[in-house]
DRENKELUM-912471 format. One record per residue: x, y, z of N, C-alpha, C in turn; residue number from 1. Coordinates in steps of 0.2 Angstrom, whole numbers. Each point is the difference from the previous one (the first is absolute). Layout:
N
   n.east   n.north    n.up   ca.east   ca.north   ca.up   c.east   c.north    c.up     k
        X         Y       Z         X          Y       Z        X         Y       Z   NUM
...
//
This chain:
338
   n.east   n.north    n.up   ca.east   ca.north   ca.up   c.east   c.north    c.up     k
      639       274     590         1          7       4        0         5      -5     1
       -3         6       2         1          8      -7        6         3       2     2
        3        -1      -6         2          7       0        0         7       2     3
        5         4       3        -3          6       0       -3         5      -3     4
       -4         5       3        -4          4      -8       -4        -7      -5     5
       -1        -3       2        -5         -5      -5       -7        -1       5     6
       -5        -2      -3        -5          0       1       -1        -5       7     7
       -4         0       5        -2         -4       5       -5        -7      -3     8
        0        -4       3         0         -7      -2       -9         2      -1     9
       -3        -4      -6        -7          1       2       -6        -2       7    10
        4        -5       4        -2         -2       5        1         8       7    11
        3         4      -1         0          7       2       -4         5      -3    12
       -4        -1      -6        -5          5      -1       -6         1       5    13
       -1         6       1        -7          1       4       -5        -3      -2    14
       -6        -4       4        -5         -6      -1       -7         6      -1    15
        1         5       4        -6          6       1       -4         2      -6    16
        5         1      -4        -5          1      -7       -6        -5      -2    17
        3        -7       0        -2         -5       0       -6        -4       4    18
       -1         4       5        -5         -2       4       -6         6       1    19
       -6        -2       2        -6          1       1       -3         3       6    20
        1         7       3        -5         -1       5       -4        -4       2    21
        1        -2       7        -7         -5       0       -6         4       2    22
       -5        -2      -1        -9          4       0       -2         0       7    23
       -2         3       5        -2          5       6       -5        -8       1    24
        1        -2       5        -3         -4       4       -7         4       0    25
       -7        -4       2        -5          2       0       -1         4       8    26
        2        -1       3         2          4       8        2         4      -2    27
        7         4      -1         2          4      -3       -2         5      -3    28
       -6        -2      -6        -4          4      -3       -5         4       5    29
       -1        -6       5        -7          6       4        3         2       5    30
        5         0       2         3          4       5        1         5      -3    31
        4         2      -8         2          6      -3       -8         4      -1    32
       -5        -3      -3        -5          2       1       -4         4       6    33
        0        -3       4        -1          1       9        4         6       0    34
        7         0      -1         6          6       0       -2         5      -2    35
       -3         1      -7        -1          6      -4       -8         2       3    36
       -5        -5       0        -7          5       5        4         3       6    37
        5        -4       3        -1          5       9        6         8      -6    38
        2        -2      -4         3          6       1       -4         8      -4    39
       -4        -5      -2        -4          6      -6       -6         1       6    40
       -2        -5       4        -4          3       6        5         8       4    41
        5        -4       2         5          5       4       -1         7      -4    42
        2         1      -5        -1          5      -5       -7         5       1    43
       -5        -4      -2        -7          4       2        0         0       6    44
        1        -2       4         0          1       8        4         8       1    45
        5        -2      -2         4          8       1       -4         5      -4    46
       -2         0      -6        -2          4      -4       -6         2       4    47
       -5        -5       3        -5          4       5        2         2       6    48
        4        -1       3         2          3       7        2         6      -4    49
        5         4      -4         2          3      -2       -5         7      -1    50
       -5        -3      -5        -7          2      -1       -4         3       5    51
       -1        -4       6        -5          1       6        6         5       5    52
        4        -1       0         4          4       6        2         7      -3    53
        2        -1      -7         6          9      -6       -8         3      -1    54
       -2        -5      -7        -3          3      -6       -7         5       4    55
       -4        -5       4        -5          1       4        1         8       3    56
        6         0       3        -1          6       4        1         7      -5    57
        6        -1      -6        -1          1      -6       -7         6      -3    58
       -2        -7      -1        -6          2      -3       -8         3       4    59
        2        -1       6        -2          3       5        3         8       1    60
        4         2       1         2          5       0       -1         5      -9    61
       -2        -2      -3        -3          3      -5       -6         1       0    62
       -4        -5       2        -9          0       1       -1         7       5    63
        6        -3       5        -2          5       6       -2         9      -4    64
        9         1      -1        -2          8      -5       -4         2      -4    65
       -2        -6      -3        -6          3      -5       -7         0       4    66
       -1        -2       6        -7          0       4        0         7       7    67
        7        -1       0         2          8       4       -3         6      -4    68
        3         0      -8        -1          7      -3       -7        -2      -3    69
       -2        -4       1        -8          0      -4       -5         3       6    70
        3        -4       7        -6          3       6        2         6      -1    71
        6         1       3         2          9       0       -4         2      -4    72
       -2         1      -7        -1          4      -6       -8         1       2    73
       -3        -8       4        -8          3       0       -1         2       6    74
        4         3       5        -1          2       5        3         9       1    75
        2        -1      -6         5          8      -2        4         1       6    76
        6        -4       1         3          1       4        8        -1      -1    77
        4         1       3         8         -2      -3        5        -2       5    78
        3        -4      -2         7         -3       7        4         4      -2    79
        4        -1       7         5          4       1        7        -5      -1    80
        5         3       0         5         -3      -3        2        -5       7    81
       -2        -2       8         1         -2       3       -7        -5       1    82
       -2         1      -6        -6         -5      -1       -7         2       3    83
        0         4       4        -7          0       5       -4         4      -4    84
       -7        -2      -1        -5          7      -4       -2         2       1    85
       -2         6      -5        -1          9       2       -5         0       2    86
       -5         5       2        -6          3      -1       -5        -1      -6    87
       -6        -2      -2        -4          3      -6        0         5      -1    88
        3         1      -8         1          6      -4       -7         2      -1    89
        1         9       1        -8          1      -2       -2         1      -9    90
       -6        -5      -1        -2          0      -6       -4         6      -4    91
        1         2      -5        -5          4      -3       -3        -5      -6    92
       -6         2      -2        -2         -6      -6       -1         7      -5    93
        0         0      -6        -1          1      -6       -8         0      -2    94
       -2         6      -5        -7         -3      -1       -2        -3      -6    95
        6        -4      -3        -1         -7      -4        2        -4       4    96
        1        -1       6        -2         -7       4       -6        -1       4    97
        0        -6      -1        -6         -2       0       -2        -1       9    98
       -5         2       4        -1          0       6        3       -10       3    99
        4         1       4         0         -4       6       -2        -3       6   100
       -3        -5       0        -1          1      10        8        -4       3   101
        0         3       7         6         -1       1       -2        -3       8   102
        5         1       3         0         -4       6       -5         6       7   103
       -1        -3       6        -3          3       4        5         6       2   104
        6        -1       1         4          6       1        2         7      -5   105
       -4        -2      -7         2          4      -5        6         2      -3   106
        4        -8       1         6          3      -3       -2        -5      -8   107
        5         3      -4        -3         -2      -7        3        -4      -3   108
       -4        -1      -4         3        -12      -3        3         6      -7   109
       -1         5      -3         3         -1      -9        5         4       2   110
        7         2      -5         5          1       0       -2         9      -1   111
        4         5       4         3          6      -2       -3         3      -7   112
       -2         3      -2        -4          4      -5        1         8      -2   113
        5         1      -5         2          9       0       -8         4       2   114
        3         5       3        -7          5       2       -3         4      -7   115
       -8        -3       0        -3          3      -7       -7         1       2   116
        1         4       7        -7          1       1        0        -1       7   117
       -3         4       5        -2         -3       7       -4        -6       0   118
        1        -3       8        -1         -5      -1       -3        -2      10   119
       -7        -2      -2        -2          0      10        0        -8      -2   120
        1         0       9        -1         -7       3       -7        -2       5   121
       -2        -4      -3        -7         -1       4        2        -6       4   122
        1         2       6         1         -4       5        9        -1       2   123
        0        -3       5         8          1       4       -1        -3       8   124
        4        -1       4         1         -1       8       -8         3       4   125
        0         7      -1        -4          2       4       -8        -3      -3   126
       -2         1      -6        -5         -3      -5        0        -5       1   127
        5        -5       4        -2         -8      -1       -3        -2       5   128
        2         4       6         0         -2       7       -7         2       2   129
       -5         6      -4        -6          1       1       -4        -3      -4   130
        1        -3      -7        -3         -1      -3        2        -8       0   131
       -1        -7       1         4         -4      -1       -1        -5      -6   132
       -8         2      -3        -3         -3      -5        1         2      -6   133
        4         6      -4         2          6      -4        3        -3      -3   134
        1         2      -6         5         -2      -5        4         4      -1   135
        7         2       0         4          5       0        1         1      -7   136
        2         4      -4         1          1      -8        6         5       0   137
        2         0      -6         5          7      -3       -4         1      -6   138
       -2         7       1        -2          2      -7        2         6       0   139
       -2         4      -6         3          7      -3       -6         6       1   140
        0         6      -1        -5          2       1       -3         1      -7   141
        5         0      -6        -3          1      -8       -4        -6      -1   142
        0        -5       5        -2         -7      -2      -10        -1       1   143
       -5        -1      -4        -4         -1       1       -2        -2       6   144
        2        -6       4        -1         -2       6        4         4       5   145
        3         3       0         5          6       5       -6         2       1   146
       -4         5      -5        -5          7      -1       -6        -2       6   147
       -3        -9      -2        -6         -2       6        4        -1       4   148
        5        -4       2         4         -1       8       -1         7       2   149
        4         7      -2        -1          6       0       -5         0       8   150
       -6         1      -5        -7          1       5       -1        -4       7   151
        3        -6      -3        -1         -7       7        3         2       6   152
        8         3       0         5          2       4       -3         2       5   153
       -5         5       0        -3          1       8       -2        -5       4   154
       -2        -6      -3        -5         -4       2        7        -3       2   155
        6         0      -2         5         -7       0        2        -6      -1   156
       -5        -2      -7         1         -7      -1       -3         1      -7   157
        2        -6      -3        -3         -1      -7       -4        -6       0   158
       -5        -1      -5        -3         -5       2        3        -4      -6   159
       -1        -7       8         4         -7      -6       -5        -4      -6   160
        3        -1      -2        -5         -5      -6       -1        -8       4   161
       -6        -4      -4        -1         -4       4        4        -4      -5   162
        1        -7       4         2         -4      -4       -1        -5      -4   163
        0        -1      -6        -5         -3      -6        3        -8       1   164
       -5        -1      -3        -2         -9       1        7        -2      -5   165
        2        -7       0         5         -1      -3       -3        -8      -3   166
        1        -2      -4        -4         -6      -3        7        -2      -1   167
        2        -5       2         4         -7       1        0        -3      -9   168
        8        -1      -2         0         -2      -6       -2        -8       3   169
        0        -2      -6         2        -10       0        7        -3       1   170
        0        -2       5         5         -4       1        5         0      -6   171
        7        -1       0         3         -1      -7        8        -2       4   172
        2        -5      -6         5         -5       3        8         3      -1   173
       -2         7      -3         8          4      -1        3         0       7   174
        5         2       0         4          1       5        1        10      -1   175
        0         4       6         0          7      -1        8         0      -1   176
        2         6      -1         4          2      -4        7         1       5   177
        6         1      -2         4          0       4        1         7       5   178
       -3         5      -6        -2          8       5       -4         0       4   179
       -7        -4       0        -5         -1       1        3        -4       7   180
        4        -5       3         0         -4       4        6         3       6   181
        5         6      -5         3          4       3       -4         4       5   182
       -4         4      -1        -1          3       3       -7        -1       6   183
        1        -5       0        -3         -3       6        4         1       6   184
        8        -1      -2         5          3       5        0         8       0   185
        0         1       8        -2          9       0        4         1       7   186
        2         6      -3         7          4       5       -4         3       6   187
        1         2       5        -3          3       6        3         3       3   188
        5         0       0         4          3       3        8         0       0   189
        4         2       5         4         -2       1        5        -1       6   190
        3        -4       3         4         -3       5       10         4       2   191
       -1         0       4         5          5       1        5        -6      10   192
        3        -5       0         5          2       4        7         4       4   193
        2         4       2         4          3      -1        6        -3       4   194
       -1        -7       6         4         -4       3        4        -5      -6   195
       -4         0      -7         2         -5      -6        2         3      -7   196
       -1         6       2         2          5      -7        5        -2      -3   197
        5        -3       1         7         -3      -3       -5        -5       0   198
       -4        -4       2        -2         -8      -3       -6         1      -6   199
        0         8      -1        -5          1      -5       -7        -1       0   200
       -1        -1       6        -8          2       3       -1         6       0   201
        2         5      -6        -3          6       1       -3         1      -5   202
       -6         4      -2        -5          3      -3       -2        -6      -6   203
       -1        -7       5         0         -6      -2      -10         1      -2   204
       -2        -1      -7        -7         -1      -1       -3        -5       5   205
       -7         3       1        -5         -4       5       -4        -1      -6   206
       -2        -7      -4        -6         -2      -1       -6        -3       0   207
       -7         1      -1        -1         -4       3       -4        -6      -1   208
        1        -5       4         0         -9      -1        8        -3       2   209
       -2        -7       0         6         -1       0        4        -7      -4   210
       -5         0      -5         1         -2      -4        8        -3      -4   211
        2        -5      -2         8          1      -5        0         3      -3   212
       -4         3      -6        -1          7      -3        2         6       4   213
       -6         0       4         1          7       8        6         0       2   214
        4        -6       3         6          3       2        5         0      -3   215
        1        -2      -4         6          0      -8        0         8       0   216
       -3         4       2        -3          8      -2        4         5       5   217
        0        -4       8         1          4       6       -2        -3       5   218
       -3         2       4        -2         -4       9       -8         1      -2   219
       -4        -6       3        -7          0      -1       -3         0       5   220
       -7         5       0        -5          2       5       -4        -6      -1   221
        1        -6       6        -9         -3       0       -5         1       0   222
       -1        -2      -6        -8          2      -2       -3        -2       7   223
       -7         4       5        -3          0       3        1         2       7   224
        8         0       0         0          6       6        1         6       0   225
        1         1       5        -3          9       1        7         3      -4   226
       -3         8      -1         1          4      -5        6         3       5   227
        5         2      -2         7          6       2       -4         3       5   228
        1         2       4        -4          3       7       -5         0       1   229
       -3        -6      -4        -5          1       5       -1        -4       4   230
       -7        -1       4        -1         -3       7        2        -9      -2   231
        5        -4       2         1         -7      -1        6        -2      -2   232
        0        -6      -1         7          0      -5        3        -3      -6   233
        2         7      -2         3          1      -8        7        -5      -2   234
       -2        -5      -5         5         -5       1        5        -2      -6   235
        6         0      -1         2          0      -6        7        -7       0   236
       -1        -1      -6         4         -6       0        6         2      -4   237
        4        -4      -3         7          3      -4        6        -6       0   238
        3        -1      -6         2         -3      -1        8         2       4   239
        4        -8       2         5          0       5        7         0      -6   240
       -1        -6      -6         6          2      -6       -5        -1      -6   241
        3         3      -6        -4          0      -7       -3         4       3   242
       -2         5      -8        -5          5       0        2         7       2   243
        6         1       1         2          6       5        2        -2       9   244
       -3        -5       3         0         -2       5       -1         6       5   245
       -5         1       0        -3          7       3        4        -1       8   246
       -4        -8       2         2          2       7        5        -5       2   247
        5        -1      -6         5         -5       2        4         1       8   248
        0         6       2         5          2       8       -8         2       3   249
       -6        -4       0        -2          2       6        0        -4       7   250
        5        -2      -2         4         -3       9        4         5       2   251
        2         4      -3         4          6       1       -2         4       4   252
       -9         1       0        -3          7       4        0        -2       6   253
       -1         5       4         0          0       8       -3         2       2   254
       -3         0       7        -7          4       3        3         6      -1   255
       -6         4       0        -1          8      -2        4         3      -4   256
        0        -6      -5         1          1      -8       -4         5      -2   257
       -2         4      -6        -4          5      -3        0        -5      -8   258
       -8         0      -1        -2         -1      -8       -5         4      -1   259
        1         4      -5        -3          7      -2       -2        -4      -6   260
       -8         2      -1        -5         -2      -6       -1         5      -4   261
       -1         1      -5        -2          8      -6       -5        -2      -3   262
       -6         0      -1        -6          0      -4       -1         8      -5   263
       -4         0      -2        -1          7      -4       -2         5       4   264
       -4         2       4         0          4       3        3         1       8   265
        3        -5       3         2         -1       7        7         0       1   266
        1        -2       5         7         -2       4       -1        -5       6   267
        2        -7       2        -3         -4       3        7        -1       5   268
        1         2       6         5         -2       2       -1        -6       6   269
        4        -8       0         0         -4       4        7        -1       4   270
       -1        -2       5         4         -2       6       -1        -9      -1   271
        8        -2      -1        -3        -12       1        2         3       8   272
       -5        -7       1         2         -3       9        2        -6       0   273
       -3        -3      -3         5         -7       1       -2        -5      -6   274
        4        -4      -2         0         -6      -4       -2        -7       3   275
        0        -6      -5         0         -5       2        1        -3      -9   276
        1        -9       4         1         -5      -6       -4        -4       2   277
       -6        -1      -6        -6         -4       1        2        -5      -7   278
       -5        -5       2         0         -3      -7       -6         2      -6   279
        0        -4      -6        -3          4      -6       -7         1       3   280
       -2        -7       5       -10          3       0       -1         3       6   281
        3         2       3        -2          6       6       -2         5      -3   282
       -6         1      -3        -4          5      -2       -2         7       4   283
        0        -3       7        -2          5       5        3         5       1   284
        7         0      -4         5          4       0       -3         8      -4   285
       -5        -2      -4        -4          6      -5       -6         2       3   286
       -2        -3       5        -5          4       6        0         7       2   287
       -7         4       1        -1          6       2        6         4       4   288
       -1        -6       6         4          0       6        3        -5       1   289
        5        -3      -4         6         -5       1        5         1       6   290
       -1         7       1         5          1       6       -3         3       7   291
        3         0       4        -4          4       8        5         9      -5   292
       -4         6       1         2          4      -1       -7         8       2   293
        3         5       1        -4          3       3        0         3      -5   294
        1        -1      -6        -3          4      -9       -4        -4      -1   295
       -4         2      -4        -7         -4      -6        3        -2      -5   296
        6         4      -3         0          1      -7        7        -1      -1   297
        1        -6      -2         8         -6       0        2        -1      -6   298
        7        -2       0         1         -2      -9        5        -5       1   299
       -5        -5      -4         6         -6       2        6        -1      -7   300
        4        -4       1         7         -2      -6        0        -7      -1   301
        0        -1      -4         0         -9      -1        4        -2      -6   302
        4        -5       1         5         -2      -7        1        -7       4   303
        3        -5      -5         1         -8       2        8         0       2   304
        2        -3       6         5         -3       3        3        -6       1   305
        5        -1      -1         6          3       0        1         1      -8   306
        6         4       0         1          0      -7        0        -4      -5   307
       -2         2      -6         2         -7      -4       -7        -6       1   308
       -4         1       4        -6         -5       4       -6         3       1   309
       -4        -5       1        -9          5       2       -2        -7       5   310
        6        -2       2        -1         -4       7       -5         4       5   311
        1         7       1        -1          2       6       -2         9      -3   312
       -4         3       4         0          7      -1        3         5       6   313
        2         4      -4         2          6       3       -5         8       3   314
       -2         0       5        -4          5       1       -1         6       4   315
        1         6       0         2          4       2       -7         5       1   316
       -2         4       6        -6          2       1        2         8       4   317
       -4         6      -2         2          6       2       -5         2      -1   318
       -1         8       4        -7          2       0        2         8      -3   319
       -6         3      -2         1          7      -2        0         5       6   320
        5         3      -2         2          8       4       -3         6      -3   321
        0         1      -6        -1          6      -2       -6         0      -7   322
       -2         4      -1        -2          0      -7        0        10      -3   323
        3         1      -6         2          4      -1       -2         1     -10   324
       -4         6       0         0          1      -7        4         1      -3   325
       -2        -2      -7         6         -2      -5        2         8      -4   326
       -5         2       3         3          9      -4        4         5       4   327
        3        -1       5         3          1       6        7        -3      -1   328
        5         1       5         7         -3       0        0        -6       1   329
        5        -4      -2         1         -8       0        1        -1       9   330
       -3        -5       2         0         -3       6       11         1       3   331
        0         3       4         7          2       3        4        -8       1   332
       -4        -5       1         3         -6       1        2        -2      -7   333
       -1         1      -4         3         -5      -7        9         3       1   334
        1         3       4         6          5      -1        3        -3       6   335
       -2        -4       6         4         -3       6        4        -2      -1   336
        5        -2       2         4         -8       1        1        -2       6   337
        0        -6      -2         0         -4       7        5         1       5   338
//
């Protein structure tokens, strides 16, 4: 028997120091294994949801600004702080700028130029509509070609040059360049709801094609249907999450919604009449006349349904009301509410 205060018998010492973990059955092993893939999968799975839902819109929203003030700047135009935009500013060119040709309406592709010199416009609206084969230019009057245009003026037109043969290099296995493949993607315009203004479908870019690249950028024009008022139907597609989600709430819009289109020179206002949820290959949906309608000149909406899925499409179809030039006041409906 111990004494008090005296040490415990060595059959009371702890055994633990003295023993060995035993080594992880082979089971064990692959289950821990099995455990660490679902969790580092888990991991990457969040980081891409994270990615496709935050970052995407993110980085969408910076694309967007810099494609707004790039068009605004070749179309000399400015937004307003309620986002809708202005009029083309009237341009003067300088007589160290080099002649332009510019659009059938005569508004001008280069940037604003301090006044160092008059400056005439060969060609504009009236000029386009008579002449429809003309080349419209900006030139200056100090400029050697101002001096012969000069004389042409009565006549009203300049004569085009023809256009020269072009000889095809050899095939070559480079890949074009990253600016080079950029600009494939081209702005047209832009798209305005005022039903989804808080859902950010305002002065949302039109591109066109509709491409992953195209609508990474804003909402895209089918290649191959008709153009913003004209005769047919003008069709555009748009992403419902990622990318900005241009037309994430178009279950939201109602008949005689207003979707007001902006190109460079115009103003395009449309009226929707009705929707439907079709599946991916109902094509017909992009048809001249997809709908019965006593308009010619239609604009369809398309994004993949339900959220989250491309089970099914979402499609929404309205005709044009109005059309209104873009050097005149902004169409009175961007200013409604419902």
């Amino acid at each position: 028997m111990t004494q008090p205060g005296t040490n415990r018998h060595e059959d009371d010492a702890p055994l633990s120091a003295n023993r060995r973990t035993p080594n992880p059955s082979p089971k064990s092993r692959v289950l821990s294994f099995v455990g660490e893939i679902f969790i580092t999968l888990g991991v990457v799975l969040g980081l891409f949801i994270v990615w496709q839902n935050w970052w995407t819109d993110v980085a969408n929203e910076k694309v967007v600004k810099q494609e707004r003030s790039a068009v605004l700047d070749d179309w000399g135009a400015t937004m307003g702080p309620d986002g809708i935009i202005g009029p083309p500013q009237p341009i003067v060119v300088s007589p160290t700028t080099q002649p332009r040709a510019v659009g059938a309406t005569g508004s001008a592709i280069t940037k604003p130029h301090a006044h160092r010199g008059a400056a005439v416009v060969v060609g504009g609206p009236q000029f386009a509509q008579t002449h429809s084969n003309a080349t419209p230019v900006f030139l200056t009057m100090q400029d050697p070609i101002a001096m012969a245009a000069k004389s042409l003026l009565p006549q009203g037109r300049l004569p085009v040059p023809k256009p020269t043969k072009h000889v095809a290099n050899k095939p070559t296995s480079r890949k074009p360049s990253t600016s080079a493949r950029a600009k494939k993607v081209q702005t047209i315009g832009f798209m305005y709801a005022p039903a989804l203004r808080k859902q950010r479908l305002w002065a949302t870019p039109i591109v066109q094609g509709t491409s992953e690249r195209a609508l990474a950028r804003g909402v895209g024009h089918y290649a191959g249907s008709a153009a913003f008022g004209g005769i047919g139907n003008a069709a555009v597609a748009g992403h419902r999450t990622t990318h900005g989600a241009p037309f994430r709430h178009i279950d939201s819009f109602k008949r005689g919604d207003h979707v007001i289109v902006r190109v460079r020179d115009k103003w395009f206002v449309y009226v929707l009449d009705r929707s439907k949820i079709v599946r991916p290959k109902e094509h017909w949906v992009l048809r001249a006349r997809p709908i019965k309608s006593n308009s010619g000149r239609l604009l369809t909406l398309t994004t993949c349904h339900p959220l989250h899925s491309a089970a099914r499409r979402f499609v929404w179809w309205g005709h044009l009301v109005r059309t209104l030039p873009a050097s005149g006041p902004a169409p009175a409906e961007l200013k409604m509410k419902r």
